[in-house]
mmCIF file as Biopython writes it, N, C-alpha, C and O atoms, coordinates in Angstrom:
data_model
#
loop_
_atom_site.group_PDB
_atom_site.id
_atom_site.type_symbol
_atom_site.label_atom_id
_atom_site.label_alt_id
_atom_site.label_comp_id
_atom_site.label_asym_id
_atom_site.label_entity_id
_atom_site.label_seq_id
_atom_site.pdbx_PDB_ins_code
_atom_site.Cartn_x
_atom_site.Cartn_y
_atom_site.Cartn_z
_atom_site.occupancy
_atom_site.B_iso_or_equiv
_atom_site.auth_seq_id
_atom_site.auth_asym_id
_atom_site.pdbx_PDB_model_num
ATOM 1   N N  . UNK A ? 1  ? -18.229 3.029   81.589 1.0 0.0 1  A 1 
ATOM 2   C CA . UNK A ? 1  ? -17.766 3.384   80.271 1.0 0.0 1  A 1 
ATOM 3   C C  . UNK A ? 1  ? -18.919 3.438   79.277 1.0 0.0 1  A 1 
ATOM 4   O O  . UNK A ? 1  ? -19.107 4.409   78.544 1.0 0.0 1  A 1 
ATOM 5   N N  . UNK A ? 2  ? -19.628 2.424   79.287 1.0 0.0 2  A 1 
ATOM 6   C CA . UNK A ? 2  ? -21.293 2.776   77.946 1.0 0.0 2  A 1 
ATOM 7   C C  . UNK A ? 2  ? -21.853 3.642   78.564 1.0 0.0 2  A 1 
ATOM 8   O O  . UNK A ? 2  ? -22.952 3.644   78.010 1.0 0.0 2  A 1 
ATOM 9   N N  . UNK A ? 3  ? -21.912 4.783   79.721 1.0 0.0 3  A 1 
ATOM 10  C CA . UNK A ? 3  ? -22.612 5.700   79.993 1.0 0.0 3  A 1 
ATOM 11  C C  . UNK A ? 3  ? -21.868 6.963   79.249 1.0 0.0 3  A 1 
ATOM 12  O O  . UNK A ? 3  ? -22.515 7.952   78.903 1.0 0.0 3  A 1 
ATOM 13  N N  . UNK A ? 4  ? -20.279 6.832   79.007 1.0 0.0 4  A 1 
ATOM 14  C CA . UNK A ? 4  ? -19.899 7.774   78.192 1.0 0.0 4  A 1 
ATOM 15  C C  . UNK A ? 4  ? -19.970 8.017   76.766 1.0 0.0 4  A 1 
ATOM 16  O O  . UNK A ? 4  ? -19.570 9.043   76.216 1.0 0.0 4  A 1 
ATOM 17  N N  . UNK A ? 5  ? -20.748 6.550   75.932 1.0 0.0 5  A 1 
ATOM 18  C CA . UNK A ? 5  ? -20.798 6.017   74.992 1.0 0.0 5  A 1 
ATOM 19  C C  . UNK A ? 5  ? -22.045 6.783   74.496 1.0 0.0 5  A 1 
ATOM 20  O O  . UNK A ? 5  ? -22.093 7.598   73.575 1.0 0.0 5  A 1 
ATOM 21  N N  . UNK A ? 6  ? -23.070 6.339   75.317 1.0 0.0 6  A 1 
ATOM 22  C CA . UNK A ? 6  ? -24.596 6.728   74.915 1.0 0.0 6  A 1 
ATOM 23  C C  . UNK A ? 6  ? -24.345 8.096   75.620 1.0 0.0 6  A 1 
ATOM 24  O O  . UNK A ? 6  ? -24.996 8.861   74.909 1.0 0.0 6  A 1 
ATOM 25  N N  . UNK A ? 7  ? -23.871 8.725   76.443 1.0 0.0 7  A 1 
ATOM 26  C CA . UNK A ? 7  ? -23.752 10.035  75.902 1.0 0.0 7  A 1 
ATOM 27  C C  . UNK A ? 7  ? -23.284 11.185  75.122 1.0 0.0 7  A 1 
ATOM 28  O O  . UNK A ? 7  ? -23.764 12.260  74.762 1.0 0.0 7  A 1 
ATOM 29  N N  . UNK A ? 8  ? -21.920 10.422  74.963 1.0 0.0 8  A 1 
ATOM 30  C CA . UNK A ? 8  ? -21.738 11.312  73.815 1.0 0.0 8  A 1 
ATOM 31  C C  . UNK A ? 8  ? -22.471 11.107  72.343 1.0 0.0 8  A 1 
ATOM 32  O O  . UNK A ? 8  ? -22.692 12.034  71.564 1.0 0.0 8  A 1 
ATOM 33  N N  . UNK A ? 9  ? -22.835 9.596   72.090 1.0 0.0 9  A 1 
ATOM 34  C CA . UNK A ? 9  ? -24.045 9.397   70.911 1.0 0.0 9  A 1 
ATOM 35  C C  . UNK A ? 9  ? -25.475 10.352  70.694 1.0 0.0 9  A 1 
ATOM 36  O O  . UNK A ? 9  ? -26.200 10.387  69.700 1.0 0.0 9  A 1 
ATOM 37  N N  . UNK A ? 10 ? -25.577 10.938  71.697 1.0 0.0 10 A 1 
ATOM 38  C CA . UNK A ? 10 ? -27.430 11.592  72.160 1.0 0.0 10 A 1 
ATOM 39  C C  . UNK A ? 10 ? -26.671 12.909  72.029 1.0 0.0 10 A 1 
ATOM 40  O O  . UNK A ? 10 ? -27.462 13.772  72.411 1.0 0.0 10 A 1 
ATOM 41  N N  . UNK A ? 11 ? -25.481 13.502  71.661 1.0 0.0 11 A 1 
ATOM 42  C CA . UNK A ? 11 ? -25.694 15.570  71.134 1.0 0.0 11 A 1 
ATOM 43  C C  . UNK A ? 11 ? -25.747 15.558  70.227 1.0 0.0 11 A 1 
ATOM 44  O O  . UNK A ? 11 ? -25.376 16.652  69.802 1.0 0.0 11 A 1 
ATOM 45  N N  . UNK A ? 12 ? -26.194 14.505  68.982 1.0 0.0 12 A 1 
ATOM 46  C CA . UNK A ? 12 ? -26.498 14.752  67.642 1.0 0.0 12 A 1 
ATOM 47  C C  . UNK A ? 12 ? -25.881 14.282  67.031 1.0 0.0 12 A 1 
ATOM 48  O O  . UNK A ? 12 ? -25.913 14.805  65.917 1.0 0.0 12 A 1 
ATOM 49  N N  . UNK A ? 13 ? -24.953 13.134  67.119 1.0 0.0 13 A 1 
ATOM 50  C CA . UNK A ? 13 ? -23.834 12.757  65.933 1.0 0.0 13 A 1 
ATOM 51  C C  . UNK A ? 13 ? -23.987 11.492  66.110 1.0 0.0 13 A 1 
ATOM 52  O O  . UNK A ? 13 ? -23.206 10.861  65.398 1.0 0.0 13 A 1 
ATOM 53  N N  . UNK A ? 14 ? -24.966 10.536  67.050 1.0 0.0 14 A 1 
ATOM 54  C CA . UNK A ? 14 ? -25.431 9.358   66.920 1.0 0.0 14 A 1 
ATOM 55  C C  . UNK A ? 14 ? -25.558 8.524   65.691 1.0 0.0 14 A 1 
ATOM 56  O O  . UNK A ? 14 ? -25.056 7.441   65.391 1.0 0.0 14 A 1 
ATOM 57  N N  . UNK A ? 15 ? -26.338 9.295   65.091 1.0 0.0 15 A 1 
ATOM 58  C CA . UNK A ? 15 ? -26.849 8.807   63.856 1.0 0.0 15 A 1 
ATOM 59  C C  . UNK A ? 15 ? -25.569 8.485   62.505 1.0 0.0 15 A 1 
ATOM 60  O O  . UNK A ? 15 ? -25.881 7.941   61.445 1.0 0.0 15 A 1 
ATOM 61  N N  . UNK A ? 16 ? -24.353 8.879   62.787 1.0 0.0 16 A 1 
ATOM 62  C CA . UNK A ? 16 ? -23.137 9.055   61.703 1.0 0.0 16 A 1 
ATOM 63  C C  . UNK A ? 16 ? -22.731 7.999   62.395 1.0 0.0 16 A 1 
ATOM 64  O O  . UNK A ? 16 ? -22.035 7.335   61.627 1.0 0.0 16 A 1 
ATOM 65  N N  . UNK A ? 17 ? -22.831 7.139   64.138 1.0 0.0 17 A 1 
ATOM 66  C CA . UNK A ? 17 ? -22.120 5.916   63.969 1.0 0.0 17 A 1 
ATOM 67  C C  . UNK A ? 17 ? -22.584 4.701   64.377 1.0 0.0 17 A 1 
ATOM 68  O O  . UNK A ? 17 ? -23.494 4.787   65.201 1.0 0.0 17 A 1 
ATOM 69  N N  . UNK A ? 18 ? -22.264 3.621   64.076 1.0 0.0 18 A 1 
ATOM 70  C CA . UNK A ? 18 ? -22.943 2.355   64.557 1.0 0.0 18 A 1 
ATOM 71  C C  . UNK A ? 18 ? -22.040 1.634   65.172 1.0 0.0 18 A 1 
ATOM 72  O O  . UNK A ? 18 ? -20.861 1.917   65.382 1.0 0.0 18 A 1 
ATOM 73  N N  . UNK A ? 19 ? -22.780 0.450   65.528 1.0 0.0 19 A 1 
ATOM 74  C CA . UNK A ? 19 ? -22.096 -0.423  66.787 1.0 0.0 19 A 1 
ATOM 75  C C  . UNK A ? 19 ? -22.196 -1.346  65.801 1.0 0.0 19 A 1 
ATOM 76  O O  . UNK A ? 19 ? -23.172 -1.452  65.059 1.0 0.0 19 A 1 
ATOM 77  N N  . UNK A ? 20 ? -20.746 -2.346  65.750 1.0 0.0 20 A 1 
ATOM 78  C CA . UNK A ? 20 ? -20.153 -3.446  64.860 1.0 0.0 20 A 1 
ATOM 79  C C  . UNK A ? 20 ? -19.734 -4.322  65.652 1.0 0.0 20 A 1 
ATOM 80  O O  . UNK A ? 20 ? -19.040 -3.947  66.597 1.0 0.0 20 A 1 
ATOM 81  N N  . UNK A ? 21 ? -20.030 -5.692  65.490 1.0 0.0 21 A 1 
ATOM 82  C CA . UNK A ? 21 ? -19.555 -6.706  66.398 1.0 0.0 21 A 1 
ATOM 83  C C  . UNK A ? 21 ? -19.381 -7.899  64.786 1.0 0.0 21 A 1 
ATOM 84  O O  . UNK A ? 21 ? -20.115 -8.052  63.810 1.0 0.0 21 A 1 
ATOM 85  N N  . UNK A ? 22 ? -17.953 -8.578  65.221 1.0 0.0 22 A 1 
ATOM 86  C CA . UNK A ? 22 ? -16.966 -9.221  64.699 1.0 0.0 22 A 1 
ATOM 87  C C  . UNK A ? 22 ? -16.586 -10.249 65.827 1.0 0.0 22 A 1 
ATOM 88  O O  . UNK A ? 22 ? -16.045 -10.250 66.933 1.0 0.0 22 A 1 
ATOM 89  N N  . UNK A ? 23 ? -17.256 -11.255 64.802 1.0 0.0 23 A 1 
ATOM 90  C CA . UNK A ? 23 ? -16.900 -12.566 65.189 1.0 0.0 23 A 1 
ATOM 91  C C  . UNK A ? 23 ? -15.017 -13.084 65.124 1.0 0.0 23 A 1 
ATOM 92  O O  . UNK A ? 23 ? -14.660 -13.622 64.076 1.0 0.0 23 A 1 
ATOM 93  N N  . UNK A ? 24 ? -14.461 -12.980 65.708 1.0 0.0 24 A 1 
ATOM 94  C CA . UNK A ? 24 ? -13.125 -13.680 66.027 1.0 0.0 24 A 1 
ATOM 95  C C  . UNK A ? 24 ? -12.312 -14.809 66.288 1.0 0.0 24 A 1 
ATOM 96  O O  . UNK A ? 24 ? -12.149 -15.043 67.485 1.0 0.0 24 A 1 
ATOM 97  N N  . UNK A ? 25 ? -11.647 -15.722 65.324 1.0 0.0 25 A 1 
ATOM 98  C CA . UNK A ? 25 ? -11.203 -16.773 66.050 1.0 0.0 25 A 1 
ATOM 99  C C  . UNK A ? 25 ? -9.773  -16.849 66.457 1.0 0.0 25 A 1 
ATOM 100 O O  . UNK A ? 25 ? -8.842  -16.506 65.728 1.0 0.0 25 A 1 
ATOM 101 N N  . UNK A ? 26 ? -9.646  -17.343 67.729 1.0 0.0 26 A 1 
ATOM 102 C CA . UNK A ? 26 ? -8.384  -17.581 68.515 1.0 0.0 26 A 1 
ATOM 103 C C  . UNK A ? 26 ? -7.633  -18.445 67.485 1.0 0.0 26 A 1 
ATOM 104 O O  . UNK A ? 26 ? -8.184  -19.400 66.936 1.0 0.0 26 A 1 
ATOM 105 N N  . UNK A ? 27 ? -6.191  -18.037 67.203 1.0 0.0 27 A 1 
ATOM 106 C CA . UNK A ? 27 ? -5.343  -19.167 66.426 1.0 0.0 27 A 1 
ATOM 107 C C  . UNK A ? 27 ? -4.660  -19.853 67.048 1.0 0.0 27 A 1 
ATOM 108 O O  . UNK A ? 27 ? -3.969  -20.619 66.376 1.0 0.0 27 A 1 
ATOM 109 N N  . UNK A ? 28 ? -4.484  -19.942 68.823 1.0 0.0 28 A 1 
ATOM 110 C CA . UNK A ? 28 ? -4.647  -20.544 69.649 1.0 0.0 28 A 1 
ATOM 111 C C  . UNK A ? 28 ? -4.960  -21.684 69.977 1.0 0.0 28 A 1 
ATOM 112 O O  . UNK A ? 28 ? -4.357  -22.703 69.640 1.0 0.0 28 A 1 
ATOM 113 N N  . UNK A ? 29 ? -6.218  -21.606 70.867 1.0 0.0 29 A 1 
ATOM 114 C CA . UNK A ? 29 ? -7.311  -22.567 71.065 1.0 0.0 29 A 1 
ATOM 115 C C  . UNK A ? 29 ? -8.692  -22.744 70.163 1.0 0.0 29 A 1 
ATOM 116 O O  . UNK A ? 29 ? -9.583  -23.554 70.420 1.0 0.0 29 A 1 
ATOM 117 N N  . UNK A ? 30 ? -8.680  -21.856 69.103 1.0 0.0 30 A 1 
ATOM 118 C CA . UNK A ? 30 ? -9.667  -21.927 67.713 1.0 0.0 30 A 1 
ATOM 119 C C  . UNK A ? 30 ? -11.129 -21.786 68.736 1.0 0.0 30 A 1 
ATOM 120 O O  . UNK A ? 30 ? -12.025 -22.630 68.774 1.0 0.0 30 A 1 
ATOM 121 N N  . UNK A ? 31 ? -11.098 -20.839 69.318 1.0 0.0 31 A 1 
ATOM 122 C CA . UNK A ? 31 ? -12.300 -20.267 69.933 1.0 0.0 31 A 1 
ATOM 123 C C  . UNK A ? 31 ? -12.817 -18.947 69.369 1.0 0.0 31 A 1 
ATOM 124 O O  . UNK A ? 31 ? -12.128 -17.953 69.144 1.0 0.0 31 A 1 
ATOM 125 N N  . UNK A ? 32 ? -13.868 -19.053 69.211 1.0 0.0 32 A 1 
ATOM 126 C CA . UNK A ? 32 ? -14.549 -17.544 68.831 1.0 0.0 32 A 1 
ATOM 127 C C  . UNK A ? 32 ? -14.452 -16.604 70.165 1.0 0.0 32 A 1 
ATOM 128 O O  . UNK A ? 32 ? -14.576 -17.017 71.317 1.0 0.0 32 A 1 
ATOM 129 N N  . UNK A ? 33 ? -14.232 -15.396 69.812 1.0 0.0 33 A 1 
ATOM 130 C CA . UNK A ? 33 ? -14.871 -14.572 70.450 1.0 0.0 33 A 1 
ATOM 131 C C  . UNK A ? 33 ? -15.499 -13.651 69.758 1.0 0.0 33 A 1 
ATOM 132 O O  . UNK A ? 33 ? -15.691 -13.855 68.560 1.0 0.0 33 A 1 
ATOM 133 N N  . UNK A ? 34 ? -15.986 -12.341 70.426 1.0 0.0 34 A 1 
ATOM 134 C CA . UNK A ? 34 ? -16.920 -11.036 69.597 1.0 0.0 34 A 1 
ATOM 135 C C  . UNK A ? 34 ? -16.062 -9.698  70.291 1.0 0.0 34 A 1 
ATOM 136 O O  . UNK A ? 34 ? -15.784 -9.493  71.473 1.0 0.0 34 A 1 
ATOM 137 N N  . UNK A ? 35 ? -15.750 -8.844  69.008 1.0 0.0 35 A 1 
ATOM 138 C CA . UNK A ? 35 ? -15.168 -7.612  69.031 1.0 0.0 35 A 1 
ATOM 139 C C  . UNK A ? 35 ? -16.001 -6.841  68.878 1.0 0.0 35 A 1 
ATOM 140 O O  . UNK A ? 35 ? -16.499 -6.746  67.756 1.0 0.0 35 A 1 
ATOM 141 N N  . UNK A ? 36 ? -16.404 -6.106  69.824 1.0 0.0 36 A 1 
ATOM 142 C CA . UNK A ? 36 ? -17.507 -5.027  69.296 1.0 0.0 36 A 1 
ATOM 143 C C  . UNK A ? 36 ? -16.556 -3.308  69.631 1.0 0.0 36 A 1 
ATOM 144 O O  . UNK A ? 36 ? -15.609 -3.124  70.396 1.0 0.0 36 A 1 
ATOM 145 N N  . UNK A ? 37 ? -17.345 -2.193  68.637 1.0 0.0 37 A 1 
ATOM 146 C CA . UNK A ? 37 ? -16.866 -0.938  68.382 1.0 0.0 37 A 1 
ATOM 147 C C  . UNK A ? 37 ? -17.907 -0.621  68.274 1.0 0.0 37 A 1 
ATOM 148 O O  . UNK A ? 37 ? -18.920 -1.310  68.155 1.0 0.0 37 A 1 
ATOM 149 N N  . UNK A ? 38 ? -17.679 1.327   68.325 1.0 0.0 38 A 1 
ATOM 150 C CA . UNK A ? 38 ? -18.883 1.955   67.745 1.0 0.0 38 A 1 
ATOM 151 C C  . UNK A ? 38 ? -17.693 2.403   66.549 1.0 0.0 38 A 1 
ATOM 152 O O  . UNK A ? 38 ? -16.490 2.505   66.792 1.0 0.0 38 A 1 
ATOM 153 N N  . UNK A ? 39 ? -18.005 2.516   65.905 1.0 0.0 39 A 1 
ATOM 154 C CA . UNK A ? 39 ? -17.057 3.184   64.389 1.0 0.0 39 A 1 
ATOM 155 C C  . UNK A ? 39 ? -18.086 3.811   63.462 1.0 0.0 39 A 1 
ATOM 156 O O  . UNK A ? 39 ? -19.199 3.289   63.402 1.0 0.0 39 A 1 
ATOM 157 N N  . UNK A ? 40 ? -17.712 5.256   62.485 1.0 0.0 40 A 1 
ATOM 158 C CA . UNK A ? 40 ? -18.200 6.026   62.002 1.0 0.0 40 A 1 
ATOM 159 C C  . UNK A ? 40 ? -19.162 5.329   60.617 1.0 0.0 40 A 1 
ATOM 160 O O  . UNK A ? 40 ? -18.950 4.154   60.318 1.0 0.0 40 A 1 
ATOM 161 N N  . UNK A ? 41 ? -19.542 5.628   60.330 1.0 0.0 41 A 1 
ATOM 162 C CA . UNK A ? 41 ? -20.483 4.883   59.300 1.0 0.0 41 A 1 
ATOM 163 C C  . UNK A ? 41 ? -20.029 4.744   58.188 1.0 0.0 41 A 1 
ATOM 164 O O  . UNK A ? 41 ? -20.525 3.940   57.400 1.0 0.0 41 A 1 
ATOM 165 N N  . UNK A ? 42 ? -18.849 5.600   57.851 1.0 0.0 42 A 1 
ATOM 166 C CA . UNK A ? 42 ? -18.156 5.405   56.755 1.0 0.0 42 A 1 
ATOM 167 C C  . UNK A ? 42 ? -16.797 4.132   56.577 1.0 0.0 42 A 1 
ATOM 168 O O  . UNK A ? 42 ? -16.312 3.584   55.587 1.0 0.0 42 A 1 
ATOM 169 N N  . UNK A ? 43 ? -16.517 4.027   58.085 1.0 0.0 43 A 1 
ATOM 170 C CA . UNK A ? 43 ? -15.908 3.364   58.892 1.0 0.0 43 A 1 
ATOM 171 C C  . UNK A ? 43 ? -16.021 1.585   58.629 1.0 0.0 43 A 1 
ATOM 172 O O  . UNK A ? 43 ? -15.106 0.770   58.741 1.0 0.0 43 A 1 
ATOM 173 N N  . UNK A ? 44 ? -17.448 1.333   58.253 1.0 0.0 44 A 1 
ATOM 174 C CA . UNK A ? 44 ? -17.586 0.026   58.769 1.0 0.0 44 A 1 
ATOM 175 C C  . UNK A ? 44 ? -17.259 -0.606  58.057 1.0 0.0 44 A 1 
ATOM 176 O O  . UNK A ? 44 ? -17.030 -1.743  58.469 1.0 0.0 44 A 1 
ATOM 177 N N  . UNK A ? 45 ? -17.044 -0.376  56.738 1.0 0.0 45 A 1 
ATOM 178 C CA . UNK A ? 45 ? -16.907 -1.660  55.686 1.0 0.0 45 A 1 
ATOM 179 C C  . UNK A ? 45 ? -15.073 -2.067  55.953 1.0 0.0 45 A 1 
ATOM 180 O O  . UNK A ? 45 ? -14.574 -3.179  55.776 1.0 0.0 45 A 1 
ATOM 181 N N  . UNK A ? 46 ? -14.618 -1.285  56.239 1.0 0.0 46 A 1 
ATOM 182 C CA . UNK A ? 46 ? -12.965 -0.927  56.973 1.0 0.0 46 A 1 
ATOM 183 C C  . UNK A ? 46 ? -13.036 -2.324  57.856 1.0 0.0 46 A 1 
ATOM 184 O O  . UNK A ? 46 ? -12.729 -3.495  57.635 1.0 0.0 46 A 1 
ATOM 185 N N  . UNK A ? 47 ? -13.751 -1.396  59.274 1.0 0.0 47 A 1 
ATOM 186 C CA . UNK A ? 47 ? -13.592 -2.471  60.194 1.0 0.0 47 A 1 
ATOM 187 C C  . UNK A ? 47 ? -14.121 -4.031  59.611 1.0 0.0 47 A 1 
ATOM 188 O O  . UNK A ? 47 ? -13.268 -4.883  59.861 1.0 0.0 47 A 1 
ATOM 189 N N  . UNK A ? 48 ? -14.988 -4.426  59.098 1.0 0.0 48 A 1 
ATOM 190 C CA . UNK A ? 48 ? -14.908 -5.678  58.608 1.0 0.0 48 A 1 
ATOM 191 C C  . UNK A ? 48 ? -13.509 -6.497  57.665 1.0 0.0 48 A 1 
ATOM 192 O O  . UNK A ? 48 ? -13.054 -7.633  57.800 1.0 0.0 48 A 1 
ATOM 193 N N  . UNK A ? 49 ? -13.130 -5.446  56.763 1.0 0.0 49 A 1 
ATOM 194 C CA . UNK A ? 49 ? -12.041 -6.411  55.964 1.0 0.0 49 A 1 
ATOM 195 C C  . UNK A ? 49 ? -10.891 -6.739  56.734 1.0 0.0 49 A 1 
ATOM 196 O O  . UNK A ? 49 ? -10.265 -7.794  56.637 1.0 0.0 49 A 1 
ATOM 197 N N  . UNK A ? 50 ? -10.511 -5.328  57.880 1.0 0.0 50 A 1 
ATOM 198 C CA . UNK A ? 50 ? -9.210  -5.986  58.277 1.0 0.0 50 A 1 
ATOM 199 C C  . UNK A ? 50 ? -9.218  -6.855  59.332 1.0 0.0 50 A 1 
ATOM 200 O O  . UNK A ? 50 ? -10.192 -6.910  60.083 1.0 0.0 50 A 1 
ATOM 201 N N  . UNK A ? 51 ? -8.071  -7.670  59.509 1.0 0.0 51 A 1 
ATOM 202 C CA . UNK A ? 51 ? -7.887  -9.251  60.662 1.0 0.0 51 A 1 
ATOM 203 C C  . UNK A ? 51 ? -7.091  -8.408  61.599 1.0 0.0 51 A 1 
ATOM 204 O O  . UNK A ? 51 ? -6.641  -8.894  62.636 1.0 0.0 51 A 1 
#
């Protein structure tokens, strides 16, 4: 699957997105984990506010 990632990133539209990783806690067992995305650059401040 990241071979379909970094290729479709490398025909030129790389640069419009980034890779975001979000720290997560279980309400569970109150464990972190990490959510990572590639999301559009306009995208990111998005992916941070919502839970």
């Amino acid at each position: 699957m990241a071979k379909k990632v970094v290729a479709s990133l490398q025909k030129g539209g790389g640069k419009q997105h980034t890779k975001v990783i979000k720290m997560v806690k279980s309400p569970k067992t109150g464990a972190y984990s990490f959510r990572e995305e590639i999301v559009h650059n306009d995208k990111v401040n998005e992916f941070f506010s919502k839970k």
